[in-house]
C-alpha positions in Angstrom: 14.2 21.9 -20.0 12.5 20.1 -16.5 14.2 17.4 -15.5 11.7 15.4 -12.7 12.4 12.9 -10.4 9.6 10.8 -7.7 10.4 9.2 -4.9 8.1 8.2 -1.9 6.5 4.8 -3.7 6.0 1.6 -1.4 4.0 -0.8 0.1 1.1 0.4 2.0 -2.1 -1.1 3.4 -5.5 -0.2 2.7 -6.9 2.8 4.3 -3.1 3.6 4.8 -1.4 7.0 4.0 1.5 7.8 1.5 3.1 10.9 0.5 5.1 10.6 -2.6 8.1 13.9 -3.7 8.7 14.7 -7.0 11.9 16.9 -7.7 12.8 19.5 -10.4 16.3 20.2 -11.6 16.2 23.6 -11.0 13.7 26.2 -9.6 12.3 27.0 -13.4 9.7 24.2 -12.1 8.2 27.2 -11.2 7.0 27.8 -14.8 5.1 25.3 -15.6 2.0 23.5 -14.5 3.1 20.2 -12.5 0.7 17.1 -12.2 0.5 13.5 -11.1 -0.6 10.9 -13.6 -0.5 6.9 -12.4 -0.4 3.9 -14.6 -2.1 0.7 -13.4 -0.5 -2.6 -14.9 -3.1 -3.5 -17.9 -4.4 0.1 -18.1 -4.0 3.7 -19.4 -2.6 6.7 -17.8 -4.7 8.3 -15.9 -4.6 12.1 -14.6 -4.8 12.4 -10.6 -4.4 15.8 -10.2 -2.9 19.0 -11.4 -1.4 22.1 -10.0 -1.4 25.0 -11.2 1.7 27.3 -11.8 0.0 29.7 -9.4 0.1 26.9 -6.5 -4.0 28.7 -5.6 -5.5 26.0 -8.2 -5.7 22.7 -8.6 -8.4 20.2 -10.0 -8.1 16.4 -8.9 -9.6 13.5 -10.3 -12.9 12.5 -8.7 -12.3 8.9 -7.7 -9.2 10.5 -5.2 -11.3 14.1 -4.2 -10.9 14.6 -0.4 -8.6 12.0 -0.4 -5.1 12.9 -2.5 -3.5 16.1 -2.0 -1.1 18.3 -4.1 1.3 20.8 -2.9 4.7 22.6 -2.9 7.6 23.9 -1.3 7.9 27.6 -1.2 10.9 27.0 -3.9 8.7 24.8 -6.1 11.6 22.5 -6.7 9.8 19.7 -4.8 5.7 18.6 -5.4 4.4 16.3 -3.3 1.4 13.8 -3.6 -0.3 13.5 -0.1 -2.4 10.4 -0.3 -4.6 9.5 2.1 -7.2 6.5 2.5 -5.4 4.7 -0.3 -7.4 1.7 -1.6 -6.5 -1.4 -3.8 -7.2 0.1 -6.7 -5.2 3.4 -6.1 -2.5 0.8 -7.4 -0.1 1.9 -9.8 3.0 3.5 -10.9 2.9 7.5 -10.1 4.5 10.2 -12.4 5.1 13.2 -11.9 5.2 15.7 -14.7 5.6 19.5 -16.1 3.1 21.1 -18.7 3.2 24.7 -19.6 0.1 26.5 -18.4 -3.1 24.7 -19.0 -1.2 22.6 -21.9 -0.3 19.0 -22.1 2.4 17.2 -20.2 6.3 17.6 -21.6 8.4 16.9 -19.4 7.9 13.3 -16.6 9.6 11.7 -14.4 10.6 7.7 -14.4 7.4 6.8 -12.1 7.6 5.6 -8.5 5.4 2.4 -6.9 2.5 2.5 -5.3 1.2 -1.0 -4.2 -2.3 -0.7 -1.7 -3.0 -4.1 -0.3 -5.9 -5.4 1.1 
């Protein structure tokens, strides 16, 4: 089993940066698949991005292309969420979570804050 944590949340401006950590219990992270998701209040999840258990792929949500980065130690016991250019409604709680290979999320974190203001 994953066990994830986030940390990194906050209050930033608009066109502001953020980087946001989410940690794995152990380096088995390596296995699986590890994605952001955020949660605005009043609205769905909604996927950000995804990498890959390779760490060569990734595929990012258009509205945060160019902008919102995803990477790894060499480990893979931390991912981090560069964000860049963050805008009002880039808003929202930010989870991390685990999926095996191409398959849906099983394992998340407990979400960390993200607040853009303008």
């Amino acid at each position: 089993q994953v066990q994830l944590g986030e940390s990194g949340g906050g209050l930033v401006q608009a066109g502001g940066s953020q980087r946001l950590s989410c940690t794995a219990s152990t380096s088995c992270f390596r296995l699986y698949d590890i994605g952001w998701i955020r949660q605005a209040p009043g609205k769905e999840r909604e996927f950000v991005v995804r990498m890959f258990r390779s760490g060569n792929s990734t595929v990012t949500l258009d509205s945060v292309e160019g902008r919102f980065t995803i990477s790894s130690n060499n480990a893979k016991t931390t991912v981090y969420l560069e964000m860049n250019g963050l805008e009002p409604e880039d808003t929202a709680v930010y989870y991390c979570a685990a999926a095996p290979l191409g398959k849906q999320y099983l394992y998340w974190g407990q979400g960390t804050q993200v607040t853009v203001s303008s």
